[in-house]
VEXKE-918592 format. One record per residue (C-alpha): chain; residue number from 1; residue in three letters; x, y, z. Coordinates in Angstrom, 3 decimals. Last residue first. Layout:
REM VEXKE-918592
   ch     i    aa         xx         yy         zz
    A   NUM   Ala          X          Y          Z
...
END
This chain:
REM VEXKE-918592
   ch     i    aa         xx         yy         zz
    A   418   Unk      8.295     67.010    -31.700
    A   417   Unk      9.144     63.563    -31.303
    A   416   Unk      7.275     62.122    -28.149
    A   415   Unk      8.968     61.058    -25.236
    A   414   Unk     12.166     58.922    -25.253
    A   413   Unk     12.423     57.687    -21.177
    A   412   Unk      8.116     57.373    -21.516
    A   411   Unk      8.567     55.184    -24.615
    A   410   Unk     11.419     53.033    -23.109
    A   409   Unk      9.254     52.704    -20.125
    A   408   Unk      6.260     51.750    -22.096
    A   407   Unk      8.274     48.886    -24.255
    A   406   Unk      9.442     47.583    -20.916
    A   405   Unk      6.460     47.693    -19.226
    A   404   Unk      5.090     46.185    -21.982
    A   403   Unk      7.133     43.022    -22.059
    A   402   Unk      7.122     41.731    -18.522
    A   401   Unk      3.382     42.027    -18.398
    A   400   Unk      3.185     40.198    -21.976
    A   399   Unk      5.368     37.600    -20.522
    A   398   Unk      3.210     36.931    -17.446
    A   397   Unk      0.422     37.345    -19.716
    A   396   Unk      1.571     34.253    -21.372
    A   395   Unk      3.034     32.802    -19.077
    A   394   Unk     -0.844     32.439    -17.007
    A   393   Unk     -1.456     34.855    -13.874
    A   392   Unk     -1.315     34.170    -10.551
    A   391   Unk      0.758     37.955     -9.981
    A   390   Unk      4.231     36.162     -8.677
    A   389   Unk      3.673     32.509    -10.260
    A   388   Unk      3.338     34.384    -14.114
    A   387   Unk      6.404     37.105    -12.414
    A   386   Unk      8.733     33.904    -11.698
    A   385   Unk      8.264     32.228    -14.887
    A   384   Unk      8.607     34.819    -17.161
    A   383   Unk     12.148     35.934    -15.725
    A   382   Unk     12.906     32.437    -15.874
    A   381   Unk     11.967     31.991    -19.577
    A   380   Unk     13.972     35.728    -19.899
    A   379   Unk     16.938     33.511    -18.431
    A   378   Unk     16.483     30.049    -20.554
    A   377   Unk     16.202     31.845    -23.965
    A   376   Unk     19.416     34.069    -22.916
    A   375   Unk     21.729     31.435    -21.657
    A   374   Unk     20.061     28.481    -24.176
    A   373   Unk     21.345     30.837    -26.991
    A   372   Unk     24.810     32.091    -25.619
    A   371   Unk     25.680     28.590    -25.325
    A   370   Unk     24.184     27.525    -29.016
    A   369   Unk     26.076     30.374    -30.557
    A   368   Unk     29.506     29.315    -28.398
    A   367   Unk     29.066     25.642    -29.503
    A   366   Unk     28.612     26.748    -33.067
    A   365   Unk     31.367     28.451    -33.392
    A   364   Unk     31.671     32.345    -33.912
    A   363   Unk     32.246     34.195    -36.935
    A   362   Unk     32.856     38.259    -36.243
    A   361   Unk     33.214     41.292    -38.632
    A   360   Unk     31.916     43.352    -35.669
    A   359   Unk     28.622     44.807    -38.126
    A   358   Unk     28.285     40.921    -39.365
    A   357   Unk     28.926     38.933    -36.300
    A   356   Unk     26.315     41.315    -34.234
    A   355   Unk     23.639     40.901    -37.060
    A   354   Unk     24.211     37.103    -36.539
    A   353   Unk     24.043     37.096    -33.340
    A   352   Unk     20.533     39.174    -33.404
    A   351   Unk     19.426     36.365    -35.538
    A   350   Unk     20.631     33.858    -33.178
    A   349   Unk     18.154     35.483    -30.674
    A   348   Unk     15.383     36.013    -33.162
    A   347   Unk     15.517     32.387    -34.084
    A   346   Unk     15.417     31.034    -30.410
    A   345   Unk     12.403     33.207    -29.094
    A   344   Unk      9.806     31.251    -30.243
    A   343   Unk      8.891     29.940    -27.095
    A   342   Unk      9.055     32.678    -24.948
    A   341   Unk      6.625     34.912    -27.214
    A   340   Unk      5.552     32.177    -28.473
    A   339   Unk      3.380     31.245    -25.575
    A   338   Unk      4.318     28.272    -22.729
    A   337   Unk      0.717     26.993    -22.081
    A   336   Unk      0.060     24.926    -18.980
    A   335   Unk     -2.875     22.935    -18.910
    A   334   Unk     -5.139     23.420    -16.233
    A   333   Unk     -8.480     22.500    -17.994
    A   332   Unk    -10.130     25.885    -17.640
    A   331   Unk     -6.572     27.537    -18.437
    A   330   Unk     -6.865     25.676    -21.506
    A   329   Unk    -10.580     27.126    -22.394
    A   328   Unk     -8.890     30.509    -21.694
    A   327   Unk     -6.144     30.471    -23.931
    A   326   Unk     -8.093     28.860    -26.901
    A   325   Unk    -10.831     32.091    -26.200
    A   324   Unk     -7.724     34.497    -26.997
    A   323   Unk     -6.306     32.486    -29.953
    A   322   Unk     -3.963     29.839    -30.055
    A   321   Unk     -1.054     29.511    -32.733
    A   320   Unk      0.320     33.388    -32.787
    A   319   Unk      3.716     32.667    -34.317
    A   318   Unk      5.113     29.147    -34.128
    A   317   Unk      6.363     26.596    -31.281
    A   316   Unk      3.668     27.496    -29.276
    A   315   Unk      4.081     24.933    -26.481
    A   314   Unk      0.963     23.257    -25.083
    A   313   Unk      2.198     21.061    -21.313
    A   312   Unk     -0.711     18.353    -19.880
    A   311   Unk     -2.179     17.486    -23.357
    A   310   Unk     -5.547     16.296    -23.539
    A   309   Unk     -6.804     18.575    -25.856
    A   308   Unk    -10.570     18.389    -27.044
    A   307   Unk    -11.968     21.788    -25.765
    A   306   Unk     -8.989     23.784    -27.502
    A   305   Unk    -10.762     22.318    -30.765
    A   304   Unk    -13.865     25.043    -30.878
    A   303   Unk    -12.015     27.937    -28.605
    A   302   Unk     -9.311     28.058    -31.431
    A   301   Unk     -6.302     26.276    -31.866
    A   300   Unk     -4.324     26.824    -35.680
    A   299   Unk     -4.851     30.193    -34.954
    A   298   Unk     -2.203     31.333    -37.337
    A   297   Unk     -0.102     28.726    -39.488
    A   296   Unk      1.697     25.782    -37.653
    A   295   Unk      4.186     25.181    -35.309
    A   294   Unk      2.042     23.370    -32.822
    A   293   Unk      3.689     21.667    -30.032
    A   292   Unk      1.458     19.313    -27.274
    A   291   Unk      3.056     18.458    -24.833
    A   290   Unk      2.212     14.782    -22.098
    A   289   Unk      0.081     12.958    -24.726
    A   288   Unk     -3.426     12.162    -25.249
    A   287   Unk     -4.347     13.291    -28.951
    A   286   Unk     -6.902     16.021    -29.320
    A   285   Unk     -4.751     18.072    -31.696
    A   284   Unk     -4.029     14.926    -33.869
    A   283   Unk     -7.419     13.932    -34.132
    A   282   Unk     -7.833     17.098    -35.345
    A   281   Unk     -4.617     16.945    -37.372
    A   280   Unk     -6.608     14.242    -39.558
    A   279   Unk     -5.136     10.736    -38.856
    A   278   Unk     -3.513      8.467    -40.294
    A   277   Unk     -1.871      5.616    -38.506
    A   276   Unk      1.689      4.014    -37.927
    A   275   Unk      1.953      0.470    -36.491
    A   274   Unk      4.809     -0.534    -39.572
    A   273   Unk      5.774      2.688    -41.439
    A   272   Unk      4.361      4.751    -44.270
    A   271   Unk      4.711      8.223    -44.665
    A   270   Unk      2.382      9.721    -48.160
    A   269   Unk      0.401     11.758    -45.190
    A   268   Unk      3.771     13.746    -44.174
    A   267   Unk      4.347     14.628    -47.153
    A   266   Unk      7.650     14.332    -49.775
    A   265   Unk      9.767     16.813    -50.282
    A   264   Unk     13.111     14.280    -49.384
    A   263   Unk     13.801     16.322    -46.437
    A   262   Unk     10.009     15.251    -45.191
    A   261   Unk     10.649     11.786    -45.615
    A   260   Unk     14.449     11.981    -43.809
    A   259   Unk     12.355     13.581    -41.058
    A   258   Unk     10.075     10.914    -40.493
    A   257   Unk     12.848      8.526    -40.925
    A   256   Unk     14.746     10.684    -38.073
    A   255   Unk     11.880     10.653    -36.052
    A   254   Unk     11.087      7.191    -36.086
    A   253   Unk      7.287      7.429    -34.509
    A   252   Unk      6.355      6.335    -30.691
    A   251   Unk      4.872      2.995    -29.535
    A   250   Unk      1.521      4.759    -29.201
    A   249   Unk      2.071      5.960    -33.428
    A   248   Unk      0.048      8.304    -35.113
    A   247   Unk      0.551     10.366    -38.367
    A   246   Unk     -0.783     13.432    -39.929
    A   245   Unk     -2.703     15.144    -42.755
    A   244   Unk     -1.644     17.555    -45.924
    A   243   Unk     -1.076     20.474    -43.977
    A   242   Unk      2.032     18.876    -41.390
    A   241   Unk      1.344     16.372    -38.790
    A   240   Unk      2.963     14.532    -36.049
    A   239   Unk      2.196     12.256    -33.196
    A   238   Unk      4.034      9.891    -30.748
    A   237   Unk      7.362     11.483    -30.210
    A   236   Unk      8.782      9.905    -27.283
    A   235   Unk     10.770     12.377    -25.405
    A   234   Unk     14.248     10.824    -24.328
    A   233   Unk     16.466     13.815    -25.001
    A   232   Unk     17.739     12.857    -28.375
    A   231   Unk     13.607     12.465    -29.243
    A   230   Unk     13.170     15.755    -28.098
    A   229   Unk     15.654     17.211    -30.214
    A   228   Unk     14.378     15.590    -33.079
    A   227   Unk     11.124     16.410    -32.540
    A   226   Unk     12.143     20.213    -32.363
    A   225   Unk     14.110     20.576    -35.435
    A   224   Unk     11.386     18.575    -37.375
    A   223   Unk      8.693     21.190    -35.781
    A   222   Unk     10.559     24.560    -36.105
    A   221   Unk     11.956     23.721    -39.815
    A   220   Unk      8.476     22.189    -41.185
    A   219   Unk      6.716     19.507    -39.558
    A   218   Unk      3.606     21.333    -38.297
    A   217   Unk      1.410     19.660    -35.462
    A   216   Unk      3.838     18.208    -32.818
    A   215   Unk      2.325     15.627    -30.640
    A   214   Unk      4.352     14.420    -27.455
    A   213   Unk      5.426     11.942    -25.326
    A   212   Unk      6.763     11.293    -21.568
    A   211   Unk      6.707      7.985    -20.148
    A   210   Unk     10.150      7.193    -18.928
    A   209   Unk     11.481     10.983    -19.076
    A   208   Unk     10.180     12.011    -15.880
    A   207   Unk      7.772     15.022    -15.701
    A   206   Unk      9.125     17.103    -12.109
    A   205   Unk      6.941     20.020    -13.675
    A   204   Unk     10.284     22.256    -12.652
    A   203   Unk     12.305     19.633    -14.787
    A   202   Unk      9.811     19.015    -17.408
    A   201   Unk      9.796     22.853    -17.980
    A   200   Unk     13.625     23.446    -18.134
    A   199   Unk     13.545     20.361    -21.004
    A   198   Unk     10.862     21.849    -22.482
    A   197   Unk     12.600     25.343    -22.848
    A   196   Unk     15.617     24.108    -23.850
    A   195   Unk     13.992     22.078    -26.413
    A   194   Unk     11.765     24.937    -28.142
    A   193   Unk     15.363     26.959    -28.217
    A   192   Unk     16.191     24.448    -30.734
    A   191   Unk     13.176     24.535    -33.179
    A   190   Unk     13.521     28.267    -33.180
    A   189   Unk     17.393     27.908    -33.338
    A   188   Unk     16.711     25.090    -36.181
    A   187   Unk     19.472     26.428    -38.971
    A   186   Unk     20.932     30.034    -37.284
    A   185   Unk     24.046     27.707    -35.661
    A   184   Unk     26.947     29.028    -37.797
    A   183   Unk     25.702     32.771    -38.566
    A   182   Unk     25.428     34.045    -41.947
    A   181   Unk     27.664     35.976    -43.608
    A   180   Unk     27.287     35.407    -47.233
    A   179   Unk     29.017     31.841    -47.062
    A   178   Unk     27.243     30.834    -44.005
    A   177   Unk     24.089     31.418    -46.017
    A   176   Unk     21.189     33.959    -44.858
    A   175   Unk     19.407     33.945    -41.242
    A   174   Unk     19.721     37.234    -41.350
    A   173   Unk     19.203     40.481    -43.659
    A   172   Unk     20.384     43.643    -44.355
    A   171   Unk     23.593     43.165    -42.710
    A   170   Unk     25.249     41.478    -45.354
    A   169   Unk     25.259     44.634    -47.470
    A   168   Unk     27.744     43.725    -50.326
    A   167   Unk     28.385     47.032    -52.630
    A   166   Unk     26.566     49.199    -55.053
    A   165   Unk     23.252     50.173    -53.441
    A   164   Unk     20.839     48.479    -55.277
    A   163   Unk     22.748     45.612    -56.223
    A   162   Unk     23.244     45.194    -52.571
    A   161   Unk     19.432     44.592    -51.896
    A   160   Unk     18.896     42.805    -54.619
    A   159   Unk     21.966     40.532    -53.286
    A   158   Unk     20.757     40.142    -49.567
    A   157   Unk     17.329     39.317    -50.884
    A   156   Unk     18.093     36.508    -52.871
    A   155   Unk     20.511     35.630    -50.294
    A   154   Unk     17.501     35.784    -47.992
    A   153   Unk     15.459     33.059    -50.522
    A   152   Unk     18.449     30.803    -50.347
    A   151   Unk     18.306     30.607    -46.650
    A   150   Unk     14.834     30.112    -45.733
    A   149   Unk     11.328     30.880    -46.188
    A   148   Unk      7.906     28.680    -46.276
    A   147   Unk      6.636     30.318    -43.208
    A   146   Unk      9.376     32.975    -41.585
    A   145   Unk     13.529     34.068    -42.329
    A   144   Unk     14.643     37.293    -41.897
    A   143   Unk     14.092     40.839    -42.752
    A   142   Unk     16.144     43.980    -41.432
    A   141   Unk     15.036     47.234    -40.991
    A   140   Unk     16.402     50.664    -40.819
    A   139   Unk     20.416     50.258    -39.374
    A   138   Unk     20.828     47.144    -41.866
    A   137   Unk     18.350     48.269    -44.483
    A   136   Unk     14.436     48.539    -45.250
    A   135   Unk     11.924     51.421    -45.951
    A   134   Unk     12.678     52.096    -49.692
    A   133   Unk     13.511     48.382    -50.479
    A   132   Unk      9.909     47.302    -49.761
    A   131   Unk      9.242     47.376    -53.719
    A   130   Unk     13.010     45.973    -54.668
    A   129   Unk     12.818     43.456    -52.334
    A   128   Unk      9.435     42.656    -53.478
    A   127   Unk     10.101     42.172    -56.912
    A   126   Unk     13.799     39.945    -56.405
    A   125   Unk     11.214     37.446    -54.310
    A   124   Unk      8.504     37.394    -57.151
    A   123   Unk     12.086     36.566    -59.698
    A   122   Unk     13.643     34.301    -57.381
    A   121   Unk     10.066     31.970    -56.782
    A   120   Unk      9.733     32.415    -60.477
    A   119   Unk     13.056     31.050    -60.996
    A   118   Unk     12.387     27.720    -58.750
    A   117   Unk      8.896     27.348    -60.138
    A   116   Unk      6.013     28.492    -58.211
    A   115   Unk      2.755     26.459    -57.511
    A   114   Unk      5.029     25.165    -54.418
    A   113   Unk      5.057     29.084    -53.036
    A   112   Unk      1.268     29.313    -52.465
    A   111   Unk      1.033     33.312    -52.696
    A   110   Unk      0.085     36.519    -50.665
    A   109   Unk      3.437     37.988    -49.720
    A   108   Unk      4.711     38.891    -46.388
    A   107   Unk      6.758     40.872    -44.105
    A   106   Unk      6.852     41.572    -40.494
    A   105   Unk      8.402     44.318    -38.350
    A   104   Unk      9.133     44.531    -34.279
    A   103   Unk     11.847     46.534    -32.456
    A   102   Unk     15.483     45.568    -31.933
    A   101   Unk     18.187     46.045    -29.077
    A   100   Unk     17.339     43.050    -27.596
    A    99   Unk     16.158     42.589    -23.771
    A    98   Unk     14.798     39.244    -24.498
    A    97   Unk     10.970     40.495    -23.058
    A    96   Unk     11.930     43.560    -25.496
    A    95   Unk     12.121     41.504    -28.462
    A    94   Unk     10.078     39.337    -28.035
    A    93   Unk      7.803     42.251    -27.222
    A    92   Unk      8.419     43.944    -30.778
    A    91   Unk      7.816     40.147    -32.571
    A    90   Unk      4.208     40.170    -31.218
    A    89   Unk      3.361     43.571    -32.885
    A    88   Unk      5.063     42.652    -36.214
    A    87   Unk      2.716     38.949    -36.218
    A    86   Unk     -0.469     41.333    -35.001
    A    85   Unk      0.163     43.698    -38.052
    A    84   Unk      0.848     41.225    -40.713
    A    83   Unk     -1.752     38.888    -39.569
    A    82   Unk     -4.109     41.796    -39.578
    A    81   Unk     -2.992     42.333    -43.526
    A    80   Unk     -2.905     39.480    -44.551
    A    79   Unk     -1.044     35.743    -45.467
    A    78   Unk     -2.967     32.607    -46.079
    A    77   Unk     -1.731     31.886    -49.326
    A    76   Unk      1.457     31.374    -47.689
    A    75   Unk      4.645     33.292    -48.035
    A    74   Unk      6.337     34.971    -44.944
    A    73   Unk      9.328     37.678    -44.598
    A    72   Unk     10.315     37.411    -40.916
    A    71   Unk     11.033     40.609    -38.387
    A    70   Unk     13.428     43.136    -37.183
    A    69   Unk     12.847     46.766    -37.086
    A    68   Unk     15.889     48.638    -35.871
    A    67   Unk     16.473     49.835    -31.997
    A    66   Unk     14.497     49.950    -28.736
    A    65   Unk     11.501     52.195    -30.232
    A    64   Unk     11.554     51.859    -33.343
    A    63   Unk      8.059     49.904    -33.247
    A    62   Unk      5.486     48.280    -35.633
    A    61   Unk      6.838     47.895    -39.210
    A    60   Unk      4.278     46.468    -41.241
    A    59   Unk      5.808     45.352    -44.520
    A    58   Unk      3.192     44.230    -47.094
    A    57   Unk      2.710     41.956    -50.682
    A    56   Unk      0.320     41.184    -52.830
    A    55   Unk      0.904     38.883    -56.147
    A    54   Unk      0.273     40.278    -59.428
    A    53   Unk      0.808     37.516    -62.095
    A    52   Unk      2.092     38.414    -65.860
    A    51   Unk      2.601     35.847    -68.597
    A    50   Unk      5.568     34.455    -70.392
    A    49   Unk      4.967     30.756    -69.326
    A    48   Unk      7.855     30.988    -66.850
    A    47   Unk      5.388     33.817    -64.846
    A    46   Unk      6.834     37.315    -65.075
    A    45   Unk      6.013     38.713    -61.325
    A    44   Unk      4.258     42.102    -60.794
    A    43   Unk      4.091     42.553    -57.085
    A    42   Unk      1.704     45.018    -55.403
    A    41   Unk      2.584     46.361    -51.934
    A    40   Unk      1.305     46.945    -48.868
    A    39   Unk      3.507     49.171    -46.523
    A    38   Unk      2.737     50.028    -43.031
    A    37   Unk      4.358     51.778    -40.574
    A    36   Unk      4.442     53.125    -36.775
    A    35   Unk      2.213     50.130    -36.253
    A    34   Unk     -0.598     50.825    -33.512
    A    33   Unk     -1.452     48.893    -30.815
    A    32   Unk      1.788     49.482    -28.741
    A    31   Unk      0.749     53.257    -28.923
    A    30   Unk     -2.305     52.850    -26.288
    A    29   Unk      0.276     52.324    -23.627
    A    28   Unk      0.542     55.223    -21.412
    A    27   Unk     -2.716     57.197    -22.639
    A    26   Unk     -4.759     54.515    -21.705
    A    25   Unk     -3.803     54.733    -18.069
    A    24   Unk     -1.581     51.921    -16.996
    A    23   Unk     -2.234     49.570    -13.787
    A    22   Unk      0.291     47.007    -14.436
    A    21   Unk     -2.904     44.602    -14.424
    A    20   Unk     -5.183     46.882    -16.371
    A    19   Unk     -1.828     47.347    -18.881
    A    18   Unk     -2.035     43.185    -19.514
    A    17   Unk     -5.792     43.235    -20.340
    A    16   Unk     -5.222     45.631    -22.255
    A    15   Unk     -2.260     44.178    -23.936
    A    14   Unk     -4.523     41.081    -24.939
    A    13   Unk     -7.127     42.620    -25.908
    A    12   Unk     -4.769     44.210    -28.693
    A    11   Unk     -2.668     41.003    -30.085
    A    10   Unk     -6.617     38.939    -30.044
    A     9   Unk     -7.911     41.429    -32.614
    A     8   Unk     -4.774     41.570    -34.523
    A     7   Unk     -4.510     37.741    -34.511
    A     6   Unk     -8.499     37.959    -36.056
    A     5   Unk     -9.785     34.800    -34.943
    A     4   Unk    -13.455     35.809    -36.175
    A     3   Unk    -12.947     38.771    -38.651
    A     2   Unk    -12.920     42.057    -37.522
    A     1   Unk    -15.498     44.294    -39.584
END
């Protein structure tokens, strides 16, 4: 049975409701719901203490259809197997509402990483390279940073991955170290491209600076990246939160101690500055303020707590934040959501700069990588813009509109294999 807030759930109504509009027979788009693959595997992991833990682990690969698979690798306790599927769904019409030559994938693995030591972190991450490795690879698949991932954790991969096959394969991941071919510029393109957006918004919304705030729930690379961007731009941050509670400030919160505190691995709820409260996210969620960003987990805004925001602009500044009913009750309230399918887009764009640098041998700046970003992110936001305003229809199923037709064209142009 589908679980209440299932992503999945939420992914599939949502394309139908998107084919009605383009006026699709069933037949003509039913695929999209599907995953072409699906891998679940189960990861024996030699704990420091000498003994055995199996952790679970999948790969959903959704679509081939505009090039390789390319998705995040995820670890949170909270991972499964209709977050998998939804998350790998969503990332195939980023890709084609960005007119990249990738389709969607997603990886995960069922676990709390900070219960892990360092080498037990390497030696789980080592596992499931080696169990996925049959269905990944530069031209196949290629993983890239997600939820309580980064850098160090895709060289892991990158070298298990090369081990196996005898030589260096940058390519079989991105968002890896500058000194194993990463791309200058990869470090806070989600949080980044979150900016461009909000500053294009503001300036269509006509929202002046002098007055303008914002609440970001989830302080982790997309969040910190963003509020410090907005806060260069004149935004005063006023609100922020990660999962262990959040903080409040009318007068506006120092950003850049806030995020020297959360560098230092320390929470959010242990900050402590003159005029700052705590508060539960909740409170945070329902905070008056001009956007509201979450870059959390999953349905972090439901139909329950959409009722109590009193934000003029919601950004999904992570995967799949609001679900179906969430939409709705906002759309009730005239708020205007920008979804994470535009949103989110920054990463997967300097990922696919990255894959470009490694197959042509390339290392751009990181002026040029941040042009080309806010060029693409800011076009396909356009794009999105215009056909949401042209059919009276929110951005989200503007860019779900924009999307499918793409991925049904390609489908139609390629037929069906035999």
């Amino acid at each position: 049975m589908a679980q209440k807030n299932n992503p999945y759930v939420s992914f599939t109504q949502t394309v139908d409701r998107a084919a009605a509009l383009l006026g699709y027979e069933r037949s003509a788009y039913e695929f999209i719901k599907y995953p072409e693959r699906e891998l679940t595997v189960s990861i024996p992991v030699e704990m420091d203490d000498g003994t055995v833990t199996i952790f679970e682990g999948f790969r959903v690969q959704h679509s081939s259809l505009l090039g390789p698979y390319k998705g995040g690798v995820r670890y949170h306790q909270s991972v499964n197997h209709d977050e998998m599927k939804a998350l790998a769904a969503l990332m195939t019409l980023k890709c084609a509402l960005a007119n990249l030559p990738y389709g969607g994938a997603k990886g995960g693995v069922v676990v709390n990483p900070a219960s892990l030591s360092k080498n037990e972190l390497k030696r789980l991450t080592r596992r499931y390279t080696a169990m996925i490795l049959p269905i990944i690879g530069p031209d196949e698949d290629i993983p890239a940073p997600d939820v309580n991932t980064n850098e160090e954790i895709m060289g892991w991969i990158m070298d298990t991955y090369s081990m196996m096959r005898g030589h260096a394969v940058p390519g079989i991941v991105t968002g890896k170290p500058l000194l194993l071919g990463g791309s200058l510029g990869r470090t806070g393109a989600t949080g980044r491209g979150v900016s461009y957006i909000l500053r294009e918004t503001r300036k269509r919304l006509k929202i002046a600076e002098d007055g303008c705030t914002a609440a970001i729930l989830g302080f982790g690379k997309v969040g910190k990246e963003a509020a410090l961007r907005l806060f260069e731009d004149g935004v005063r941050i006023i609100a922020a939160g990660d999962t262990s509670g959040a903080v409040r400030s009318a007068r506006g919160l120092d950003v850049r101690a806030l995020a020297a505190h959360v560098e230092s691995g320390r929470k959010i709820a242990e900050y402590r500055d003159g005029g700052v409260e705590h508060i539960t996210n909740e409170e945070l969620i329902a905070t008056e303020c001009t956007i509201l960003i979450p870059c959390a987990v999953s349905d972090v805004i439901d139909e329950r707590n959409a009722a109590s925001v009193r934000a003029q602009i919601v950004v999904e500044g992570g995967n799949a934040q609001m679900t179906a009913g969430a939409d709705e009750v906002l759309a009730q309230k005239d708020c205007l959501v920008i979804p994470d399918l535009v949103a989110t887009l920054g990463g997967l764009i300097v990922s696919y700069f990255e894959r470009v640098q490694n197959v042509q041998s390339l290392m751009w700046d990181e002026f040029e990588v941040s042009r080309m970003l806010r060029n693409v992110i800011l076009r396909t936001y356009d794009e999105v813009w215009e056909v949401s305003r042209r059919n009276n229809v929110s951005m989200r199923m503007g860019a779900y509109l924009i999307a499918v037709e793409r991925v049904c064209t390609a489908k139609r142009i390629r037929g069906i294999f035999p």
